[in-house]
C-alpha positions, 0 to 999 in steps of 0.5 A: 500500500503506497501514499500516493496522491496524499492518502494514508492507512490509519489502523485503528482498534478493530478497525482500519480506514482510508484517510484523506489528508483533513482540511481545516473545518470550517466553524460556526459560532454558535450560541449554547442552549440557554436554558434546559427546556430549549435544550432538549427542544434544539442543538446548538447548530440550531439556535446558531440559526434562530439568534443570528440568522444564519441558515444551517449548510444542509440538511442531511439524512444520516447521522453519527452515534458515539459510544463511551464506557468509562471516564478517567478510569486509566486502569481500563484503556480499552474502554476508558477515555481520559478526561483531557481526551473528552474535554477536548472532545466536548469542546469540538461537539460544542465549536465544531457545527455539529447537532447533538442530539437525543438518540430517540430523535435521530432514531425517530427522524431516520425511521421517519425520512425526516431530514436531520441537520448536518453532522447530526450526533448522539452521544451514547454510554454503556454499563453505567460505570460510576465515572458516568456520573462522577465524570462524564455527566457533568461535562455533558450537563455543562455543555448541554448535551442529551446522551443515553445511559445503557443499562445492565440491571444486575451489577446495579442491584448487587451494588457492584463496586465502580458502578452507579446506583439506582438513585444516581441513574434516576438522578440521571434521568430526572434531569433530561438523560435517557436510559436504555437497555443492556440486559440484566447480567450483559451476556454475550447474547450471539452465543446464548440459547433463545431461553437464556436470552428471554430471561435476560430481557424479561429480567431486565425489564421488569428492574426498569419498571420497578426502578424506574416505572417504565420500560427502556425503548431502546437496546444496545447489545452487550459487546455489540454480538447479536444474531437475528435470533436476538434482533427478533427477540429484542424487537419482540420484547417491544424495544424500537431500535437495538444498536451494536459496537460496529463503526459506520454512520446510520441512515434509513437503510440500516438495519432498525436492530443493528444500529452502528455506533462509533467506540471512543476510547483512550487508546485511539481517542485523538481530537483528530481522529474524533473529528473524522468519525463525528464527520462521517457520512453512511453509505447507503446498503442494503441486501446484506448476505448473509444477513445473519452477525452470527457466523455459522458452519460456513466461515469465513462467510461470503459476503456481500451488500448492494449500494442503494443509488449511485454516490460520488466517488463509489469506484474507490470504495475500500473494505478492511477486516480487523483480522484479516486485514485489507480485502479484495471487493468485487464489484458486479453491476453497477451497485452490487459488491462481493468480498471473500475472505482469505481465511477464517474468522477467530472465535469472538467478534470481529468488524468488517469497515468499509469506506468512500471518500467524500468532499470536504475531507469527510468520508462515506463510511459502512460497518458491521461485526462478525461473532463466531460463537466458541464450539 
């Protein structure tokens, strides 16, 4: 792999993109939330517009959902972001032109076809770590941002250490955060049996509406393993949408129960490297085959996905594996791609990331996670 014409190959943590050489963004100064109520009604790219007159660069009908874990919690640097790190980051989502948004809204707007504003952001937390509330829900208050606190019940009823309480995550949500669904025990979902998993679920939710008097809308699977099996459960149990730990931005076209989020952590947690993926565009699939996270007796499995409509720059479409490394993709016809793999996958979870550049420095970018179950 050469540099020519100025592009790079950045390995990530389980995932690997092309990166275009970044031009300087261009800022909005925009005004912050002026009071709670308007908070949750409008982001700050949206008030820039209502107090200066300013109109929004475009609308756009994707958007972007990061996923924290833990804050200065430095003994865990594949899950912990620092807390430099998340200022900084904090600060970009807050100077940088971007919407944060509640999740449930950006769901419902993509659900809906309603269009979102540019570089629209949820801000996602899993497993209600103490640091949440010590760390992260302060900064986030002071900037006025709306996030989602995933919670696996279990850890807080046995009152494990280094997590939140139930008075401390009621607290949370009384003032504006939205909770959501991690299970009760976070099994690794993909390789359990149906019955295990119903449990799980119908466990979990009768503690939400003990604690919390209602049930979670909406579910993120414990380390992102799913299976179509599961989606149906979860779908079933009455959530509206279930989201992994797969990169890529979401569109209409995403799987409603296999939502992407982007990881965030210490180890790969750079400003810059936050600005390229808070900028990221989807690209929009479907046909997916197989259809099914889980890989059965056939592994590696033939791969495969259909781009729905032509876009800007697809011929230069590239398709990386976190064990596999770069692999070749076929294009057959204008919009069909087939990607076979060199070589099994390993037991566990592996990501599959595909990206397109697109104008501006930003970049079109589609991802999904494997699980091969232990035999």
């Amino acid at each position: 792999m050469n540099c020519q014409d100025k592009r790079l190959v950045e390995l990530f943590e389980q995932e690997v993109i092309f990166v275009a050489m970044i031009t300087p963004d261009r800022f909005c100064a925009c005004a912050r939330p002026i009071s709670s109520a308007v908070r949750h009604v409008f982001s700050a790219a949206v008030l820039c517009v209502l107090i200066s007159g300013m109109a929004p660069s475009q609308a756009a009908d994707s958007a972007v959902v990061l996923i924290y874990h833990r804050f200065g919690e430095q003994a865990h640097p594949s899950t912990n972001v620092r807390l430099e790190q998340f200022e900084r980051q904090v600060a970009l989502l807050r100077e940088g032109g971007y919407a944060v948004l509640p999740l449930a809204e950006i769901v419902s707007a993509i659900r809906s076809g309603t269009p979102l504003p540019d570089k629209a952001v949820a801000i996602t937390i899993d497993d209600a770590y103490l640091s949440v509330y010590e760390e992260a829900w302060p900064r986030l208050k002071a900037a006025g941002f709306p996030f989602t606190l995933f919670v696996a019940t279990d850890p807080v009823d046995r009152g494990v250490g280094g997590y939140m309480t139930w008075d401390q995550i009621r607290e949370l949500r009384d003032a504006g955060a939205a909770i959501g669904s991690q299970t009760a025990t976070h099994p690794h979902m993909a390789g359990a049996d149906r019955a295990s998993n119903l449990r799980e679920i119908r466990v979990s939710n009768r503690r939400f509406v003990e604690e919390l008097g209602t049930q979670p809308d909406l579910f993120a699977y414990p380390y992102g393993e799913a299976s179509t099996e599961v989606m149906g459960l979860v779908a079933e149990a009455g959530f509206s949408a279930g989201f992994g730990q797969h990169s890529g931005a979401m569109d209409r076209h995403s799987p409603q129960f296999y939502l992407p989020r982007f990881p965030v952590n210490e180890v790969y947690g750079d400003v810059e490297r936050f600005r390229r993926i808070a900028n990221t565009l989807s690209i929009p699939i479907e046909g997916i085959t197989p259809e099914d996270p889980l890989v059965g007796d056939v592994n590696p499995p033939p791969f495969g996905f259909s781009v729905v409509s032509e876009i800007p720059r697809l011929s230069e479409l590239a398709c990386y594996h976190s064990q596999v490394g770069e692999v070749a993709v076929q294009r057959l016809g204008a919009l069909r791609f087939e990607i076979r793999f060199n070589k099994a996958f390993p037991t566990g979870r592996s990501r599959l990331n595909c990206t397109v550049p697109a104008k501006d420095g930003r970049w079109r970018w589609f991802g999904t996670q494997f699980y091969v179950p232990r035999r």
